[in-house]
C-alpha positions in Angstrom: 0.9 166.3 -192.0 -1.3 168.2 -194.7 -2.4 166.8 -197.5 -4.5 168.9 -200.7 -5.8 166.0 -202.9 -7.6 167.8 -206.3 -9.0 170.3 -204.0 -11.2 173.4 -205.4 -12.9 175.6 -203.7 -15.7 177.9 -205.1 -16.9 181.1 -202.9 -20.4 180.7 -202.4 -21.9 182.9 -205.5 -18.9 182.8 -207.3 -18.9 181.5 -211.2 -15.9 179.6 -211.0 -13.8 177.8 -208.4 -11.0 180.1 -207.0 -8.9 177.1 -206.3 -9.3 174.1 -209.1 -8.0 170.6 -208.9 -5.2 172.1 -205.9 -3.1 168.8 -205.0 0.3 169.2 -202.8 1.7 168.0 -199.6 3.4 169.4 -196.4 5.3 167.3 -194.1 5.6 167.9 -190.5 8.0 170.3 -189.0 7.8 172.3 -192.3 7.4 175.4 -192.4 5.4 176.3 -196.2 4.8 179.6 -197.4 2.1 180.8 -199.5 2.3 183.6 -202.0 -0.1 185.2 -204.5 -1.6 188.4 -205.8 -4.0 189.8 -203.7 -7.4 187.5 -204.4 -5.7 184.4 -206.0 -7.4 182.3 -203.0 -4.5 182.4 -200.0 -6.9 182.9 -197.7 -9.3 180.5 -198.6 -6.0 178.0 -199.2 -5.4 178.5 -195.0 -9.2 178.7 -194.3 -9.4 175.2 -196.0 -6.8 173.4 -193.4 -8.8 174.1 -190.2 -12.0 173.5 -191.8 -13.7 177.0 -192.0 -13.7 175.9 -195.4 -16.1 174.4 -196.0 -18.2 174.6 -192.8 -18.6 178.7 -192.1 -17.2 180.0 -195.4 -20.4 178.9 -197.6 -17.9 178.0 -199.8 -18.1 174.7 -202.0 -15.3 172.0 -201.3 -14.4 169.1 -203.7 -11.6 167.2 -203.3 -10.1 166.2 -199.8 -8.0 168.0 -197.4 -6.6 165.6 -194.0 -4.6 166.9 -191.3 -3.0 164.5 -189.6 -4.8 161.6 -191.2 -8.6 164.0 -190.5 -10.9 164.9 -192.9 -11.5 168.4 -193.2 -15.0 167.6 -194.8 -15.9 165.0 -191.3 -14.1 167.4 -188.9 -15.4 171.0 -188.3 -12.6 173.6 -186.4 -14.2 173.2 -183.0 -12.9 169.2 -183.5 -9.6 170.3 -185.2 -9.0 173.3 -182.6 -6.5 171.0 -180.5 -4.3 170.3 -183.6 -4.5 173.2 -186.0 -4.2 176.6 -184.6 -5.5 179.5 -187.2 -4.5 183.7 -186.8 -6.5 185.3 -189.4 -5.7 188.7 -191.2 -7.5 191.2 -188.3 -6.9 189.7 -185.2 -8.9 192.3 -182.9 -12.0 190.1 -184.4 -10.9 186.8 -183.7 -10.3 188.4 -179.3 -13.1 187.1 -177.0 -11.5 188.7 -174.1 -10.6 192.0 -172.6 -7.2 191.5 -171.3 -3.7 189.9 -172.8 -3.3 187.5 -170.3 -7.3 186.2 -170.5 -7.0 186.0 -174.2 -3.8 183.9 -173.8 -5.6 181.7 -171.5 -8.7 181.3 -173.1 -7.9 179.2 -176.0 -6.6 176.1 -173.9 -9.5 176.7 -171.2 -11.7 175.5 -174.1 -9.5 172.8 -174.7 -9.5 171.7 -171.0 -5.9 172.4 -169.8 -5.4 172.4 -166.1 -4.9 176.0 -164.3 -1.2 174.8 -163.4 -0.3 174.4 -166.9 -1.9 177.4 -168.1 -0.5 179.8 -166.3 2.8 178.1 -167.3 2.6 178.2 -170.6 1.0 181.9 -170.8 4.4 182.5 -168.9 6.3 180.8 -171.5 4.2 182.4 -174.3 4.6 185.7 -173.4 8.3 185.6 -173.3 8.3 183.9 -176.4 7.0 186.6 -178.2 8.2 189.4 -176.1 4.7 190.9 -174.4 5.3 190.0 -170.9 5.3 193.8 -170.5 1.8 193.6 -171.8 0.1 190.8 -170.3 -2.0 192.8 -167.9 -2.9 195.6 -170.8 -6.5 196.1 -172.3 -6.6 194.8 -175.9 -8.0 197.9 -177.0 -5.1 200.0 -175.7 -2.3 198.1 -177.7 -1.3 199.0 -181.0 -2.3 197.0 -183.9 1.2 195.5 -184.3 1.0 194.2 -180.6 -2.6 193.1 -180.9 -1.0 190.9 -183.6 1.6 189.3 -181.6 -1.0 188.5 -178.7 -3.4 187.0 -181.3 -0.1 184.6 -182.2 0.7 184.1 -178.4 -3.0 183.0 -177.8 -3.0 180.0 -180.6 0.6 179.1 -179.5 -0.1 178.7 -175.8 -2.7 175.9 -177.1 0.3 173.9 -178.6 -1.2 172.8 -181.5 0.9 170.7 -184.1 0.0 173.0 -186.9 -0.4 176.6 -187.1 -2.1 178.8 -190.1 -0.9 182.2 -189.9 -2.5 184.6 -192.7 -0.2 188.5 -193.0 1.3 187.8 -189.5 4.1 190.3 -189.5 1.5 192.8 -191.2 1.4 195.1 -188.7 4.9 194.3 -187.0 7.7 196.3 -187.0 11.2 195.0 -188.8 12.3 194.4 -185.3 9.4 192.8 -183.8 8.9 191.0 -187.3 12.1 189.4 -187.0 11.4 188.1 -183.1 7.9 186.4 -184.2 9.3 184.8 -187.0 13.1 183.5 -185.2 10.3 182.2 -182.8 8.0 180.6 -185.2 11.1 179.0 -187.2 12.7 178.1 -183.6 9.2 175.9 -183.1 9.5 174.4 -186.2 13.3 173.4 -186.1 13.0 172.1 -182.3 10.0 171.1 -181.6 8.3 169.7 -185.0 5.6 172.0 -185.5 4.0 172.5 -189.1 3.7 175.9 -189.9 1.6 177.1 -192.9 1.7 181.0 -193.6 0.5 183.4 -196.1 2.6 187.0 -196.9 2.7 189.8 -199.1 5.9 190.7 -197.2 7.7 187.8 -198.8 11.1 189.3 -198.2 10.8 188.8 -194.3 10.1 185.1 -194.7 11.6 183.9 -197.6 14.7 182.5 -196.1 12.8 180.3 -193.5 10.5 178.4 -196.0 11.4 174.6 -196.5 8.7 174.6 -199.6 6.7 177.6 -201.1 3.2 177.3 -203.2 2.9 179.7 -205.1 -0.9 180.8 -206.6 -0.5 182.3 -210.2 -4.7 183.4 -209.5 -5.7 180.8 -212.6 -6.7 178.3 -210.0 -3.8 176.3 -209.8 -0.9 175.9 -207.8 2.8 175.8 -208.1 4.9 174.0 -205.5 8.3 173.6 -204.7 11.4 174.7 -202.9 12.3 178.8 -202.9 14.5 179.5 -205.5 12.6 177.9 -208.0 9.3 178.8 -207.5 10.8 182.4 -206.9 11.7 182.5 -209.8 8.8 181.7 -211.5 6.2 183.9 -209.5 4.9 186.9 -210.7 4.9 188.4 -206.9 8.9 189.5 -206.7 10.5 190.1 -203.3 13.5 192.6 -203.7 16.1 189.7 -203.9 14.3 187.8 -206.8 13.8 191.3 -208.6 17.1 191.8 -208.6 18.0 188.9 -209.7 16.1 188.4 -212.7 16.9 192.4 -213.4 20.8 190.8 -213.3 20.2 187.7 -215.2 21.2 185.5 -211.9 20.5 181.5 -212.0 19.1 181.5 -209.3 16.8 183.8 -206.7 19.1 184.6 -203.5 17.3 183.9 -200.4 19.0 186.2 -198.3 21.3 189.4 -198.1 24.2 186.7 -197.7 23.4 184.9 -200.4 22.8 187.7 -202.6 25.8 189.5 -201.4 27.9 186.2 -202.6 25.9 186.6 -205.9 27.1 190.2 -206.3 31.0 189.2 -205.6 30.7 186.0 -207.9 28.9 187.4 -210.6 29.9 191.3 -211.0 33.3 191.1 -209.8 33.6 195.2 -210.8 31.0 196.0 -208.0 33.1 194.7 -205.5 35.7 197.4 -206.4 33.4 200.3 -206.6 31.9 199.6 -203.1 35.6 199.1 -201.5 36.2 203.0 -202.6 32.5 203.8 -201.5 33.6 202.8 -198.5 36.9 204.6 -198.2 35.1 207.8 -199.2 31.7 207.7 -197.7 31.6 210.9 -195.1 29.3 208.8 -193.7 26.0 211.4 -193.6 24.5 214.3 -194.7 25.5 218.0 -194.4 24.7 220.2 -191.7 22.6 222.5 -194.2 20.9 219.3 -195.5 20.0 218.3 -192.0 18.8 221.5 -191.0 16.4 221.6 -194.3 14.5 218.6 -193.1 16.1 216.7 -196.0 14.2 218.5 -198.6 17.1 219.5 -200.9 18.6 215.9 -200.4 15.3 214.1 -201.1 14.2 216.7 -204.3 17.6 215.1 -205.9 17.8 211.8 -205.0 13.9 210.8 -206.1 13.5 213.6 -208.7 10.4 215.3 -207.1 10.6 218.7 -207.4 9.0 221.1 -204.6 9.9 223.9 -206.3 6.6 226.3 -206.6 5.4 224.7 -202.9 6.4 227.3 -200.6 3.4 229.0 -199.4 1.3 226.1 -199.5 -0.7 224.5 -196.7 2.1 223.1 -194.3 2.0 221.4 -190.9 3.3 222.8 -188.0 3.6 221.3 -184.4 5.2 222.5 -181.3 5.0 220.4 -178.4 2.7 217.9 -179.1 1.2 215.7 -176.7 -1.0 212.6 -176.3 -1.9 210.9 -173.5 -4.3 207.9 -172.7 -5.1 207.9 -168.8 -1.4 207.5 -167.4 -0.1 206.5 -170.7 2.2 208.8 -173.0 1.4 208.4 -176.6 3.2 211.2 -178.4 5.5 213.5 -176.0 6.5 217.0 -176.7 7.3 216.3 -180.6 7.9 219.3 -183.0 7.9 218.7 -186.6 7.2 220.5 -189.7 5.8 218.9 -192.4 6.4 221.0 -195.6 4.2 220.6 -198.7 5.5 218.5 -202.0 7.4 216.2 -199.1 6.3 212.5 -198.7 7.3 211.8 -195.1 6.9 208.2 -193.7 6.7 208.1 -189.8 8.2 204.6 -188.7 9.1 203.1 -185.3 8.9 200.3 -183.6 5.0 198.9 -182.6 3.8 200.8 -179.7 6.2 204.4 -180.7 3.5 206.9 -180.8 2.9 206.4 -185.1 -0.9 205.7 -185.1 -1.5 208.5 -181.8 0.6 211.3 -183.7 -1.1 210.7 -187.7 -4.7 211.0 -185.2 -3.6 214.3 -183.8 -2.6 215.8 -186.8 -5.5 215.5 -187.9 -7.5 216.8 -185.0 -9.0 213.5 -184.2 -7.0 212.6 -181.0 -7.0 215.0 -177.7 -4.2 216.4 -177.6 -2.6 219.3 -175.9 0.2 221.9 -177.7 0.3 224.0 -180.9 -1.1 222.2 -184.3 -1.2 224.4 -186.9 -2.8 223.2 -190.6 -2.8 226.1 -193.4 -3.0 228.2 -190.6 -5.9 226.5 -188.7 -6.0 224.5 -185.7 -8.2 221.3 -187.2 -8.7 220.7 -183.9 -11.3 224.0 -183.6 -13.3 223.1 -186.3 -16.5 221.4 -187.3 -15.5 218.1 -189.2 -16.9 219.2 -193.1 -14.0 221.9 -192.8 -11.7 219.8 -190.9 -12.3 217.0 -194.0 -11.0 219.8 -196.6 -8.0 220.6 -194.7 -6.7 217.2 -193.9 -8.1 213.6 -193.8 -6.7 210.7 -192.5 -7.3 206.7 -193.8 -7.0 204.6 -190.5 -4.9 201.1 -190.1 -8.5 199.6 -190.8 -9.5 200.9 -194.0 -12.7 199.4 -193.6 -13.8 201.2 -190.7 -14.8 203.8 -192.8 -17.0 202.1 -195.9 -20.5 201.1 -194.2 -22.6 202.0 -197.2 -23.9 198.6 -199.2 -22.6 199.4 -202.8 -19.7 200.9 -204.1 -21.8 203.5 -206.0 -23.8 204.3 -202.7 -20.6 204.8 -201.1 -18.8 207.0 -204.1 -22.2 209.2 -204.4 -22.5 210.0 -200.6 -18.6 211.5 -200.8 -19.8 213.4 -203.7 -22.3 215.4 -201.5 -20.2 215.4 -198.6 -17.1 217.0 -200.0 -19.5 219.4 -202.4 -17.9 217.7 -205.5 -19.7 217.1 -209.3 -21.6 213.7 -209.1 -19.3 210.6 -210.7 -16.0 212.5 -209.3 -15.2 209.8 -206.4 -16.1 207.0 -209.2 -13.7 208.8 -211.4 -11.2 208.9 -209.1 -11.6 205.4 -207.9 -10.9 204.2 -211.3 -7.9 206.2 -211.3 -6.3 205.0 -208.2 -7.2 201.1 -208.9 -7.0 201.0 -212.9 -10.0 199.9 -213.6 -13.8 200.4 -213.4 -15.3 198.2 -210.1 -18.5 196.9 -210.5 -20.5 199.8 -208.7 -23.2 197.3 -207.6 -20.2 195.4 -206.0 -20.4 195.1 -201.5 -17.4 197.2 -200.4 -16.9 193.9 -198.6 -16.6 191.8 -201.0 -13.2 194.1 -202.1 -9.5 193.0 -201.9 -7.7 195.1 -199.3 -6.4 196.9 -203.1 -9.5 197.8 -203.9 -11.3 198.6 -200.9 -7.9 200.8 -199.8 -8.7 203.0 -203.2 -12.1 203.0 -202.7 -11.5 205.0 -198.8 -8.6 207.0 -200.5 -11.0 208.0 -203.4 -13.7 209.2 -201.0 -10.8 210.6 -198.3 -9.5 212.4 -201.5 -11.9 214.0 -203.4 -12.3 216.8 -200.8 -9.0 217.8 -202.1 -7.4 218.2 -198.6 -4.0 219.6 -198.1 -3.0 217.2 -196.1 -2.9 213.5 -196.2 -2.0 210.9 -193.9 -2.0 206.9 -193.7 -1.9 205.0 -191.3 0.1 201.6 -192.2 -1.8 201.3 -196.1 -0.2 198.6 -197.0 -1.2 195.4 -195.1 -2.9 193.3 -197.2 -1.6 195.1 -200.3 0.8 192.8 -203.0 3.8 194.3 -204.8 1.9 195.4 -207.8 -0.7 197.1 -205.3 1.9 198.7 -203.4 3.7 199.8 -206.3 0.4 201.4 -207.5 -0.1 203.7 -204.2 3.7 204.8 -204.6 2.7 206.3 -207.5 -0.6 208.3 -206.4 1.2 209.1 -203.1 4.3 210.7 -205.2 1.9 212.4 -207.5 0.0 213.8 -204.2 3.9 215.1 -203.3 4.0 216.9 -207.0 0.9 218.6 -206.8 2.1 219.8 -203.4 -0.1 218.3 -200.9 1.7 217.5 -197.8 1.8 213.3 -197.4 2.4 211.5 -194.2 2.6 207.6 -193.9 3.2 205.9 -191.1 4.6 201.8 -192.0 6.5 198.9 -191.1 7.1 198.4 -194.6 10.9 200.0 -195.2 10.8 198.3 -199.1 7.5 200.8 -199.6 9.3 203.3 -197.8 12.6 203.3 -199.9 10.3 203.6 -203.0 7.6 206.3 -201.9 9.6 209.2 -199.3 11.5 211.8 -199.4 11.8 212.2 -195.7 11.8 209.8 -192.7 11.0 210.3 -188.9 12.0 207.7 -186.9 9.4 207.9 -183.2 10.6 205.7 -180.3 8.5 206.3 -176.7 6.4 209.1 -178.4 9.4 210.8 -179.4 11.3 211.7 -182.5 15.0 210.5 -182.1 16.0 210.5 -186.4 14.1 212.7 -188.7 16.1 213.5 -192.0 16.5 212.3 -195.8 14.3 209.0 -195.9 17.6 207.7 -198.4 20.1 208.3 -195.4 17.7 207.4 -192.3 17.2 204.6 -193.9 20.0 203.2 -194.6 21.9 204.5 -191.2 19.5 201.7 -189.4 20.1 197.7 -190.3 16.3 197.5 -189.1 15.0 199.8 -191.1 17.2 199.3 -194.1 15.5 198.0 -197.3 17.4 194.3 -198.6 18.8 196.2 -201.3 20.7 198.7 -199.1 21.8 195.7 -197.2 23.4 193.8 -200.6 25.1 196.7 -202.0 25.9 198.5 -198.9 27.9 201.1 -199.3 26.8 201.8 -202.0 23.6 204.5 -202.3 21.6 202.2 -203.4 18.0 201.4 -201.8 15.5 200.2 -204.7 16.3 198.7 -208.0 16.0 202.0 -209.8 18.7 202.9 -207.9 20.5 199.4 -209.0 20.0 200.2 -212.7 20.9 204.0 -212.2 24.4 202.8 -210.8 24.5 200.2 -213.4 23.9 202.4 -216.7 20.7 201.0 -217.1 17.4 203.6 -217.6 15.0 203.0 -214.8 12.0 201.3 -215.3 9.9 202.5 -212.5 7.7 205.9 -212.2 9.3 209.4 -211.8 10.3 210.1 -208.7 
């Protein structure tokens, strides 16, 4: 169905190709998955198959790419639209409509399709993907997670025989993650369509892949089944961490799988987690509970908040957002105490985004907010910026400056701090030294995500909150923000994250509230909500359940083995 023959592709004043001499095959009704650091070209890999590449990309194409038996070179998208259907990254900026149910219908109006059939399929498409609750909603009301499930309900209605999905379970919860991809797989396995799909969130889509390419960011390609090129790959999934940590043949593909591993090869385990399970209490301690999970969390991850009381906290008392007739947050309470990382999670839709925006004043909001003492709420935005700051799902939305230097000198003089500071720190939070000259837009999602928390940052607020930071980020990124977020913890800064991402979650909180319907129904030890939930349990917790084990560190901790990871 898709065929790469010695394919490169060089962005248009780029030095060298970021895809050189690229040959592989994908049949039809496969589903293919493609994996990479962040900037080894898997975006310009999916851009490639519907022909944005090379027609709108200014990018330079040699070699030949066919689908279905068409030239990619002699056939520009708008002549491929009926076959290939393409969801990039950000779907708000691919939406030409206002409403669900337009933007559902529009693709096949282009294509043609009689209003009987439209109407049936938008019907069919909606339950599908579970939004016929939303098909008379404003795109700009839904959250970003549902905004990414219409964008995949739009290109499906088309039927197209291939689809080219780039992050889609990005901003999805584990639940609604699960739905889009049963349904994507269900396609392929009954009906014959060709999916091709990039992820950083390998874990979720692993187990689905009939053949994975895998690019090392040399310009080259690795094909082949899972386990093997798992294996190989230098972005690990929890499952093929674990098993190269254990010296397994193989990568396990799935809790299953790598629950058989565990009985097969560590036959000693299996006894251990039989009296786990005879013992387990099965949750935390009324005192522990009552202490917001503080005690449980400084022990389990190592931070200590000893020397925190007194700093700036967060205290709310009945909370509330609305949106016209719409309930956002409802009547939550919640103390967020300094040297805590606390990740907010819930299903798309809970109330994350609307509560992180009114704790930081920038959302109306009615009830008590108090910040250090301060309602941020009350005051004018260069003090409000020293007492908390926020980074938005869209880092982006807050770089419009042309240069990277431009951008680091203007939060100098906004936040009052010595001239080079939000360069220094900007080095600090990425590694290394980006070109200053460099457009902010020219950035991975890494680097442009260090770049906003360098400028959010250097103000030195008390409080810190993100808003879903790791789409777009690889392991090695996310890694890397675990690290400055914990360090934020030490220092005592209060930290707030709102994510799908339960594997970043395991690695980076102390403390996990759980939001359904704008209201908080878990909010405890992250190590205990977590696992107490199979949908917001990390794979680990899942193979060596009941064991208290979430991350690998954990894994070599209960093995005898010194971790390898940072302090926590």
């Amino acid at each position: 169905m898709i065929r790469f023959d010695d394919v490169s592709v060089t962005p248009a004043g780029a030095a060298r190709p970021v895809l050189h001499h690229v040959s592989f095959d994908v049949a039809e009704g496969d589903l293919c998955l493609v994996l990479g650091r962040t900037g080894t070209g898997k975006s310009t890999l999916l851009a490639a198959i519907n022909g944005l590449v090379p027609h709108f990309t200014g990018a330079t194409l040699g070699g030949v790419v066919t689908v279905a038996g068409r030239s990619t070179r002699d056939h520009p998208p708008r002549r491929l639209a009926a076959l290939v259907g393409y969801v990039g990254q950000d779907p708000l900026r691919g939406f030409v409509t206002d409403r669900v149910e337009d933007e559902i219908a529009y693709g096949m109006e282009q294509l043609g399709i009689s209003p009987t059939a439209m109407r049936q399929r938008v019907e069919e498409t909606c339950d599908l993907l579970g939004i016929g609750d939303l098909r008379h909603r404003t795109l700009a009301t839904l959250s970003g997670g549902q905004q990414q499930r219409v964008a995949i309900a739009s290109v499906l209605a088309a039927q197209p025989r291939v689809l080219v999905l780039d992050e889609p379970t990005s901003a999805l919860d584990p639940t609604a993650a699960g739905d889009v991809l049963a349904a994507i797989t269900s396609l392929v396995r009954d009906v014959g369509l060709t999916v091709v799909l990039a992820e950083h969130r390998i874990e979720r889509v692993m187990q689905a892949a009939d053949q994975i390419v895998w690019l090392p960011g040399d310009g080259t390609a690795v094909t082949g089944p899972g386990p093997e090129v798992l294996g190989r790959a230098d972005v690990r999934p929890p499952l093929a961490s674990l098993a190269r940590e254990l010296g397994w043949p193989g990568v396990p593909l799935d809790v299953r799988e790598a629950r058989r591993a565990v009985r097969r090869e560590h036959p000693d385990l299996v006894a251990r987690t039989s009296v786990a399970v005879t013992t387990s209490d099965g949750g935390a301690s009324t005192s522990e509970a009552a202490d917001g999970g503080a005690a449980t969390s400084a022990r389990a991850t190592g931070i200590s908040v000893a020397g925190a009381t007194g700093a700036a906290g967060v205290t709310v008392s009945g909370l509330t957002v609305r949106y016209g007739a719409t309930t956002a947050v409802d009547r939550v309470d919640l103390d967020l105490r300094p040297g805590q990382v606390t990740v907010v999670m819930g299903r798309n839709g809970a109330g994350k985004s609307s509560l992180l925006w009114a704790l930081a004043g920038a959302a109306p909001s009615s009830g008590t907010l108090d910040v250090a003492g301060a309602d941020p709420r009350t005051l004018p935005p260069h003090r409000a910026r020293r007492l908390v700051t926020l980074v938005p799902q869209t880092a982006a939305d807050l770089i419009y400056l042309p240069t990277v230097a431009a951008e680091c000198g203007q939060a100098d003089r906004e936040s009052g701090a010595t001239p080079g500071a939000t360069a220094r720190l900007l080095e600090h939070l990425d590694g290394e030294a980006l070109d200053p000259t460099m457009d902010p837009g020219d950035l991975s999602e890494g680097q442009r995500l260090a770049l906003v928390l360098a400028i959010q940052l250097v103000a030195r607020p008390a409080v810190v909150l993100l808003d879903e930071p790791t789409r777009g980020l690889d392991y090695a990124a996310k890694a890397r923000l675990a690290g400055h977020l914990r360090a934020l913890g030490r220092e005592g800064r209060v930290v707030a994250v709102a994510t799908h991402d339960v594997e970043f979650a395991a690695e980076v909180a102390d403390r996990a509230v759980v939001l359904a319907d704008g209201q908080v129904i878990a909010d405890g030890p992250a190590r205990e909500v977590l696992a107490a939930s199979p949908a917001y349990a990390p794979q680990l917790a899942k193979v060596f359940w009941p064991l208290p084990w979430l991350t690998l560190d954990d894994v070599r901790a209960g093995l005898g083995a010194p971790p390898t990871g940072a302090p926590r």
